[in-house]
BAMARNU-50308 format. One line per 4 residues: for each residue y, x, z of C-alpha. Coordinates in pm, whole numbers, plus 50000, padded with zeros to 5 digits. Last residue first. Layout:
% BAMARNU-50308
Y X Z | ...
This chain:
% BAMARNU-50308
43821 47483 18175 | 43873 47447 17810 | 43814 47802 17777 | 43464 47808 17910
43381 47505 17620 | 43537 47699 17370 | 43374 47998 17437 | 43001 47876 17442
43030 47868 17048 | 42961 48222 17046 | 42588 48142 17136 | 42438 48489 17196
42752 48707 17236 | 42903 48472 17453 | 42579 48492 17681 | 42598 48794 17705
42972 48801 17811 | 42912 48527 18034 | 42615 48734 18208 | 42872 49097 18211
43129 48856 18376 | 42855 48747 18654 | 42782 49103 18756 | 42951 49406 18581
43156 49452 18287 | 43111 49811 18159 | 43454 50022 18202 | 43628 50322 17950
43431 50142 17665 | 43740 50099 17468 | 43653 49736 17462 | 43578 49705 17835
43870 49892 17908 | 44046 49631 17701 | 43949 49354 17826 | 43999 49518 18203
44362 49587 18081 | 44424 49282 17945 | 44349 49149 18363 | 44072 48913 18430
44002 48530 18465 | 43714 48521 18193 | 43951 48266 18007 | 44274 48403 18112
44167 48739 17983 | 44017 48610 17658 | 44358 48468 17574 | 44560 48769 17626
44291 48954 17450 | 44385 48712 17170 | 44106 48494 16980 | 43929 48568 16701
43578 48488 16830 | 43394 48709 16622
């Protein structure tokens, strides 16, 4: 979807690789305020490149 790295992903939610990829192996469910960007990452995709540029 986004095709960016995990690595990259991390930085830009400001987590570990490992919590991406609990969260994609469905070991952990992102909570709170990451769980909202998520959503809303899902709904407008293009959202990313504005969080990342910060």
């Amino acid at each position: 979807m986004l095709k960016v790295t995990q690595a990259e992903f991390a930085a830009t939610m400001g987590v570990s690789v490992d919590t991406i990829k609990s969260w994609e192996s469905k070991r952990r469910n992102p909570a709170g305020l990451a769980a909202k960007v998520l959503a809303t990452i899902k709904d407008n995709p293009q959202i990313y490149s504005s969080l990342a540029a910060h």
